[in-house]
C-alpha positions in Angstrom: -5.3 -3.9 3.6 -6.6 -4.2 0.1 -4.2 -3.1 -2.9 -5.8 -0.5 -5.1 -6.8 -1.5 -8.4 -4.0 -0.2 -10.7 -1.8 -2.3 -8.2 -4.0 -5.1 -7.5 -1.6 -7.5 -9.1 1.4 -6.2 -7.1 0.0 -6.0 -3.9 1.1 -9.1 -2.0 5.0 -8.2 -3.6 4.4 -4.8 -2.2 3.1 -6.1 1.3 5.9 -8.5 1.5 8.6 -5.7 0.7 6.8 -3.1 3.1 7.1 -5.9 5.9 10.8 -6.6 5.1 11.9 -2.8 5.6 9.7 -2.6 9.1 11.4 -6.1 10.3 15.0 -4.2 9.3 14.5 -1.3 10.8 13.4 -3.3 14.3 16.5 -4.9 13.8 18.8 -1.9 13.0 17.4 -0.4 16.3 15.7 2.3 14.6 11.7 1.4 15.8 10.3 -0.3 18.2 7.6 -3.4 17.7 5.0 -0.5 19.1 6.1 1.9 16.1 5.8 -0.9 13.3 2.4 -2.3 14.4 1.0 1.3 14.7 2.4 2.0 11.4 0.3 -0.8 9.7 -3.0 0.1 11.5 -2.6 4.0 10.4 -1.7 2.7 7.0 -4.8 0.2 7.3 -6.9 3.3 8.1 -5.8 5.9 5.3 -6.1 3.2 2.6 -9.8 2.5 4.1 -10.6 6.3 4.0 -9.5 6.5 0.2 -11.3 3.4 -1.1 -14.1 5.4 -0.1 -13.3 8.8 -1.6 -14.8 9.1 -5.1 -11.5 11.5 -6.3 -9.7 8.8 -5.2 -11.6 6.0 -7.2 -11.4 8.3 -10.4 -7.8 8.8 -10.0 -7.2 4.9 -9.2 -9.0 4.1 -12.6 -7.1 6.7 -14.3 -3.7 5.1 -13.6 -5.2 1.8 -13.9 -6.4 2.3 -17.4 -2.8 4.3 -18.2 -0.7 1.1 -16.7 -3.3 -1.3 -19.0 -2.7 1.1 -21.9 1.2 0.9 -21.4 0.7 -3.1 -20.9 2.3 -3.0 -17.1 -1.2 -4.2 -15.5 
């Protein structure tokens, strides 16, 4: 999955922390293996479907130009 662009910079950090709290909750007994991989490939999908959604990409530059403007990007 690509990161959006206001996040772009983040995006491994965010994949990394997303894949510790699936790992913990397989250990904790709270999902299964099945639940975690389906969970990526829905996730996969959505962000797919909303690259591609032009009031998506308007809103994405938005908050990328307000996180520039703020100098957190």
């Amino acid at each position: 999955m690509s990161p959006s662009s206001a996040v772009k910079s983040k995006g491994q950090a965010i994949l990394a922390r997303a894949e510790l709290y699936a790992e913990r909750r397989l250990i904790c007994g709270v999902h299964f293996r099945s639940d975690i991989v389906a969970g990526e490939a829905f996730g996969t999908a959505i962000a797919v479907q909303l690259m591609q959604n032009a009031d998506f990409q308007k809103e994405n530059a938005a908050a990328a130009a307000e996180l520039a403007a703020a100098h957190l990007r």
